[in-house]
TORRO-762997 format. One record per residue (C-alpha): x, y, z; residue in one letter. Coordinates in steps of 0.2 Angstrom, whole numbers, plus 5000, padded with zeros to 4 digits. Layout:
BEGIN
{{X; Y; Z}; "A"}
...
// end
This chain:
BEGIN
{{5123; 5158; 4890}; "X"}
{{5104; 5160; 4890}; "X"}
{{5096; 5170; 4902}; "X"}
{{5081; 5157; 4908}; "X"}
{{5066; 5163; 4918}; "X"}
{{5055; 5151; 4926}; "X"}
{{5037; 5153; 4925}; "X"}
{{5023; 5141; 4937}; "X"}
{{5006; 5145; 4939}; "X"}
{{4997; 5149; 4957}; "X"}
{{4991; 5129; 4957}; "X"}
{{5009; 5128; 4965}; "X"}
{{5006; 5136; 4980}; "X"}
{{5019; 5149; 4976}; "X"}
{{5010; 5167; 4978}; "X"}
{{5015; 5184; 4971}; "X"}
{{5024; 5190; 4985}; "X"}
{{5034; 5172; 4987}; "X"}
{{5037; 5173; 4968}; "X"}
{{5046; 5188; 4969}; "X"}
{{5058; 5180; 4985}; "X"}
{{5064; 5165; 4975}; "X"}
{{5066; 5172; 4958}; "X"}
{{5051; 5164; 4948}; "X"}
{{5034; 5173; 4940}; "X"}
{{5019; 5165; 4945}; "X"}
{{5002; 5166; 4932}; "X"}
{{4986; 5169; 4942}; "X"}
{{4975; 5153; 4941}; "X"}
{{4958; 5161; 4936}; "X"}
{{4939; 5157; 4944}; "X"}
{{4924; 5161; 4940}; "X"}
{{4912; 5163; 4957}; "X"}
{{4893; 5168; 4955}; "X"}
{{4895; 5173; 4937}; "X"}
{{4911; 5185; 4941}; "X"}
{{4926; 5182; 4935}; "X"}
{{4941; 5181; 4950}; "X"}
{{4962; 5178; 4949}; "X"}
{{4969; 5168; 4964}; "X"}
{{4981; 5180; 4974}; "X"}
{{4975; 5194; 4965}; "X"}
{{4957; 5199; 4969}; "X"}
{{4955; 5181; 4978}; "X"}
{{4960; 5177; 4994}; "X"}
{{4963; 5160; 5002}; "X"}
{{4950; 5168; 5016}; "X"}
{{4939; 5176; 5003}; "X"}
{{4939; 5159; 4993}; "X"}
{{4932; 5148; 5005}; "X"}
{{4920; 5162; 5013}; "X"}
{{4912; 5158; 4995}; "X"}
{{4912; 5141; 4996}; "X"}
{{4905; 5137; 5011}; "X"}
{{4891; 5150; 5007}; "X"}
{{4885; 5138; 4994}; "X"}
{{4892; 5150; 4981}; "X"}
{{4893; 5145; 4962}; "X"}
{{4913; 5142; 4962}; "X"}
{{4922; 5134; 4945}; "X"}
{{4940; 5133; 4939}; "X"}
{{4947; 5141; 4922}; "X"}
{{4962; 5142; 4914}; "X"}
{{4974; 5155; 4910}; "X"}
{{4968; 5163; 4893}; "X"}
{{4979; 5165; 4880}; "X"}
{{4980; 5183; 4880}; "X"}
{{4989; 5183; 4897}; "X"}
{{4998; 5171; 4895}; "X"}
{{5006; 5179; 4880}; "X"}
{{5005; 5195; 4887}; "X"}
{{5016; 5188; 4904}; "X"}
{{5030; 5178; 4891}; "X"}
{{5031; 5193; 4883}; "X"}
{{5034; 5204; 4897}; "X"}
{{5044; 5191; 4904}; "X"}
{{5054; 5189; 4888}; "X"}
{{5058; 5207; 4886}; "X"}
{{5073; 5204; 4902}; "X"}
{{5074; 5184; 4898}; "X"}
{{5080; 5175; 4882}; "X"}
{{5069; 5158; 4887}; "X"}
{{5055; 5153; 4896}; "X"}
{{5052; 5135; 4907}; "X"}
{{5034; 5136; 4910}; "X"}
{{5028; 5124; 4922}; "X"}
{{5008; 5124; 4922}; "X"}
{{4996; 5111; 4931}; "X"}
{{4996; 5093; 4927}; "X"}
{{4989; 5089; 4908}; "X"}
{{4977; 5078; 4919}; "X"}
{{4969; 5090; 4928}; "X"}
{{4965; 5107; 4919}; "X"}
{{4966; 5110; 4899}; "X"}
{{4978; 5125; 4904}; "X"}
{{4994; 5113; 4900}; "X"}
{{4988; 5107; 4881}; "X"}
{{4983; 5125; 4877}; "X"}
{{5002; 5132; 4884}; "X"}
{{5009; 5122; 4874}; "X"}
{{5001; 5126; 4858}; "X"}
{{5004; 5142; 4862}; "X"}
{{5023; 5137; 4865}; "X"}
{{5024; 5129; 4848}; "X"}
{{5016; 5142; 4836}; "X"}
{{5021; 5159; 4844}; "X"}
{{5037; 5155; 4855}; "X"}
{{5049; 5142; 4848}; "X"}
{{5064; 5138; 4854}; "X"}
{{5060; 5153; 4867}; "X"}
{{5046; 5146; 4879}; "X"}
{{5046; 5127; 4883}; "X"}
{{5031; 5120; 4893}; "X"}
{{5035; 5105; 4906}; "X"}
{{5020; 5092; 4909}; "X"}
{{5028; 5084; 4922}; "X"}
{{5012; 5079; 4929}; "X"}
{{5011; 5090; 4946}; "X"}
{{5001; 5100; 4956}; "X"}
{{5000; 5110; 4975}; "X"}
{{5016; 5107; 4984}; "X"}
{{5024; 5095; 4969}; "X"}
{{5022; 5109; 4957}; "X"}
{{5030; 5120; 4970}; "X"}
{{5046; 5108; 4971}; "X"}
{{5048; 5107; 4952}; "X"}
{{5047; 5126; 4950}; "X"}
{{5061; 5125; 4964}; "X"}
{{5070; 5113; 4955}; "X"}
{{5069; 5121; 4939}; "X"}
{{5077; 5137; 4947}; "X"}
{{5090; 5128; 4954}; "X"}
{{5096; 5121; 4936}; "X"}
{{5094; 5135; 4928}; "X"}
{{5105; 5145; 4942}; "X"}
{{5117; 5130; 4939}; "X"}
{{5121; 5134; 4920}; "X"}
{{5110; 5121; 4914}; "X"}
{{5101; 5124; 4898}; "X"}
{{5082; 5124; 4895}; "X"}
{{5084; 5111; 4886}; "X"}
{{5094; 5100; 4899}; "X"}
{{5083; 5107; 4912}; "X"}
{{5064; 5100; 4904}; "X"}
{{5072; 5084; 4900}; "X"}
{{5078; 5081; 4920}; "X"}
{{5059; 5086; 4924}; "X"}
{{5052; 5076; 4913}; "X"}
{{5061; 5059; 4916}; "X"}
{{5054; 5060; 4933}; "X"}
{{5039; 5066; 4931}; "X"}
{{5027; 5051; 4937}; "X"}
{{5037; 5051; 4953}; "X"}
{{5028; 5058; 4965}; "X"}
{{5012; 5056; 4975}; "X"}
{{5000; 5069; 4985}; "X"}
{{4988; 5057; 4998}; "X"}
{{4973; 5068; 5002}; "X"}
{{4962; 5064; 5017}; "X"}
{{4946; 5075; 5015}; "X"}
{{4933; 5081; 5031}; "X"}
{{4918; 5080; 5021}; "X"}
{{4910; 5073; 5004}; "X"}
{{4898; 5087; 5002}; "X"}
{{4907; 5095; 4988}; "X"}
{{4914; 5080; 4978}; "X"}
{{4896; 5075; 4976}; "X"}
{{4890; 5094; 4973}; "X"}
{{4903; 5091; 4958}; "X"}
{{4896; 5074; 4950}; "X"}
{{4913; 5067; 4956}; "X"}
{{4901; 5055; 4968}; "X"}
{{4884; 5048; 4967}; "X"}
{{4873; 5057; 4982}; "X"}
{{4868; 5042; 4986}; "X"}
{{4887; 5037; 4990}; "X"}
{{4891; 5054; 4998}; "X"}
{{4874; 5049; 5009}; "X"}
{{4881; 5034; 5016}; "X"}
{{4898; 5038; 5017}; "X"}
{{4892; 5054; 5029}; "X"}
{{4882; 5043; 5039}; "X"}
{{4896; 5030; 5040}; "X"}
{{4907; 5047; 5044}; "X"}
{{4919; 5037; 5032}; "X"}
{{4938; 5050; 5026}; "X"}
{{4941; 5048; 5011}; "X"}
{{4959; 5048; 5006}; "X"}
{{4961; 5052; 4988}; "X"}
{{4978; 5049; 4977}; "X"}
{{4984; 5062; 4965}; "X"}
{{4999; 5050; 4955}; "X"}
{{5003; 5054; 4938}; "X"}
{{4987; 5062; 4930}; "X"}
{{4972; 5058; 4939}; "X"}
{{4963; 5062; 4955}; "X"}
{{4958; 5046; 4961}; "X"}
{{4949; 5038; 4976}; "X"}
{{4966; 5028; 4985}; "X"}
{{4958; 5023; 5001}; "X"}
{{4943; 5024; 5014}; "X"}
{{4947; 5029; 5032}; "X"}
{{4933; 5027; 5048}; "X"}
{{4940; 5039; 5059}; "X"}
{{4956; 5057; 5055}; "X"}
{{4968; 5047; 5064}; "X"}
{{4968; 5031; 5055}; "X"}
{{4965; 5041; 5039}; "X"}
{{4982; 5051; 5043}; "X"}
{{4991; 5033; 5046}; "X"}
{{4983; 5027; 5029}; "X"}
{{4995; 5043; 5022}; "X"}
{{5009; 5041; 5031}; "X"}
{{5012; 5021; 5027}; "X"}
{{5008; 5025; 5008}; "X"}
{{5022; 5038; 5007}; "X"}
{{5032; 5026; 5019}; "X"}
{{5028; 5013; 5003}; "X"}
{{5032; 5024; 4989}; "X"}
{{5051; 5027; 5000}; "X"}
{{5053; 5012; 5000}; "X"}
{{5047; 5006; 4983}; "X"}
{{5052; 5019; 4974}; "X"}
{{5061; 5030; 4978}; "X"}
{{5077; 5021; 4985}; "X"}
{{5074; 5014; 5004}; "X"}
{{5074; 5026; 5018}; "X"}
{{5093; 5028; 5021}; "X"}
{{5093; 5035; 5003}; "X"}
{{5086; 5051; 5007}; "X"}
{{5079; 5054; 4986}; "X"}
{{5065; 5062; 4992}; "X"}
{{5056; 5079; 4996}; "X"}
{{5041; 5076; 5008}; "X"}
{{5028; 5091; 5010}; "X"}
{{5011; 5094; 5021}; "X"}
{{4997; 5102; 5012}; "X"}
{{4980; 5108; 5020}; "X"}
{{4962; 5116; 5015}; "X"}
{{4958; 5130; 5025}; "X"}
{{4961; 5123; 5045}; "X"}
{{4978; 5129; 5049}; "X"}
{{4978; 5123; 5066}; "X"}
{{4977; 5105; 5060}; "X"}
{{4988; 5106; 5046}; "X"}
{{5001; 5112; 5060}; "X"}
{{4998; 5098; 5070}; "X"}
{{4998; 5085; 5057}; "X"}
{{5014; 5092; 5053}; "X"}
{{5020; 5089; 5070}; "X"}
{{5012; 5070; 5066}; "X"}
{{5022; 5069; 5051}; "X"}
{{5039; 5073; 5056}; "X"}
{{5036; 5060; 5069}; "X"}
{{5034; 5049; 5056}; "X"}
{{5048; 5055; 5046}; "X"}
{{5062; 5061; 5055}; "X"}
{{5078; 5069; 5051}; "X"}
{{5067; 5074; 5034}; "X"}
{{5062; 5095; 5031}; "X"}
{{5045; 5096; 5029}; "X"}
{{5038; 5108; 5019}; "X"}
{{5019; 5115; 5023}; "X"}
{{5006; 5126; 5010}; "X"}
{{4987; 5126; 5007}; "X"}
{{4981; 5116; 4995}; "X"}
{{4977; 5122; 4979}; "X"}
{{4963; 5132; 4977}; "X"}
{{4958; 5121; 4959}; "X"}
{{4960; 5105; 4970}; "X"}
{{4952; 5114; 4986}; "X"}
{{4935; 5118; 4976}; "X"}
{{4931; 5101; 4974}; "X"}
{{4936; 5093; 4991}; "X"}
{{4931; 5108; 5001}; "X"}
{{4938; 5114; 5015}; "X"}
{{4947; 5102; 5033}; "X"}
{{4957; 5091; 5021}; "X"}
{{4974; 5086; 5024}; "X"}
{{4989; 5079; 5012}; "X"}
{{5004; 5073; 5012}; "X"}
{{5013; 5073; 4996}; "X"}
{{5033; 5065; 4992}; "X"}
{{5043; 5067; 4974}; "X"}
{{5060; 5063; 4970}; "X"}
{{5074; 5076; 4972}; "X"}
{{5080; 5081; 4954}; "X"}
{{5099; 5078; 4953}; "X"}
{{5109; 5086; 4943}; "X"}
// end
């Protein structure tokens, strides 16, 4: 039998240290702050990142370059006999496209690339799923094909605290973000499938939270089986503000009881471009297997 290694990048939420606990490898995302160059978990703290962002610094995501990730499969591949690599979602970063050309001209049948379309906590679960197949005998093979059946189920529901930095990305007119500050409209933004879209506006935190809660409550019940099915993973996400992730934790399991919650910060490739006091809450469909 194949000796399977499973390799995500730091999009997932999983760092270095955490990596090492659960039996994956994790590939540093990189950034590029101020005209240097930084690697997430590495020489880039959560801290340090947003210390950056809120001074106004010139922050802006990369991918993985080729060269590490060849230089990471084959260190990897020199104790594995396979890789399953599961990057960001195609949708969101070029990193994906380039892995798996990579994949398909230097690594054959020996590193096999997953777009199942995640990111942040999601990408976390498939990585975790992944491990769990491949600890259960399953092949490489078996195992892309399960993550990849279901990979449009899931949903993260963002609710962001300011729209400073969508509009200093383009991603809003200033115009727009003018009003919406001076309407103190939250934003609650949909990450489903391959885009990050605008899903809903909310007046005040607390009606932006419900706004989250009855939309995973929608996909449980539309999706992913009813809510005595229990087919479901549920996990808080956060930028930056601990304090209130933890209470909107407490909010959540409210809403959800009886369910294991699981809480991380929120990427740091999503986090540059909502900034920092957003909240998410994110569902995906257990993997069976």
């Amino acid at each position: 039998m194949s000796k399977i290694a499973v390799i995500t990048d730091s999009n997932s939420g999983v760092t270095q240290a955490q990596a090492k606990e659960l039996g994956l490898f994790v590939v540093p995302m990189p950034f590029m702050i101020n005209e240097e160059d930084y690697f997430e978990d590495i020489n880039l703290t959560q801290e340090q990142f947003y210390e950056k962002l809120e001074g106004d610094a010139n922050v802006s995501t990369s991918q993985p370059s080729p060269d590490s990730l060849m230089t990471l499969w084959d260190k990897v591949l020199q104790d594995y006999d396979q890789i399953i690599y599961i990057p960001m979602s195609s949708g969101l970063s070029g990193s994906c496209q380039s892995a798996h050309m990579i994949a398909e001209e230097e690594y054959e049948g020996k590193v096999f690339v997953v777009d199942n379309q995640r990111i942040s906590v999601t990408q976390r679960q498939s990585a975790l799923d992944a491990k769990a197949m491949v600890d259960a005998g399953l092949s490489a093979e078996e195992v892309v094909d399960k993550l990849m059946k279901c990979k449009f189920e899931s949903s993260i529901y963002i609710m962001l605290d300011t729209l400073y930095y969508l509009k200093k990305g383009g991603r809003i007119t200033p115009a727009a973000a003018a009003l919406g500050t001076l309407l103190r409209l939250k934003p609650v933004l949909q990450i489903q499938g391959e885009k990050l879209d605008a899903f809903a506006k909310a007046r005040t935190s607390s009606q932006g939270k419900t706004i989250m809660i009855n939309a995973i409550k929608a996909d449980i019940e539309n999706r992913f089986g009813g809510f005595e099915a229990k087919d479901f993973n549920i996990a808080i996400a956060y930028s930056k503000d601990l304090a209130a992730a933890e209470e909107w934790k407490k909010e959540a399991e409210a809403a959800f009881p009886g369910v294991d919650i699981h809480m991380d910060p929120l990427s740091l490739s999503v986090s540059c471009h909502i900034g920092p006091g957003a909240l998410a809450l994110a569902i995906s469909r257990k993997v069976h297997f």
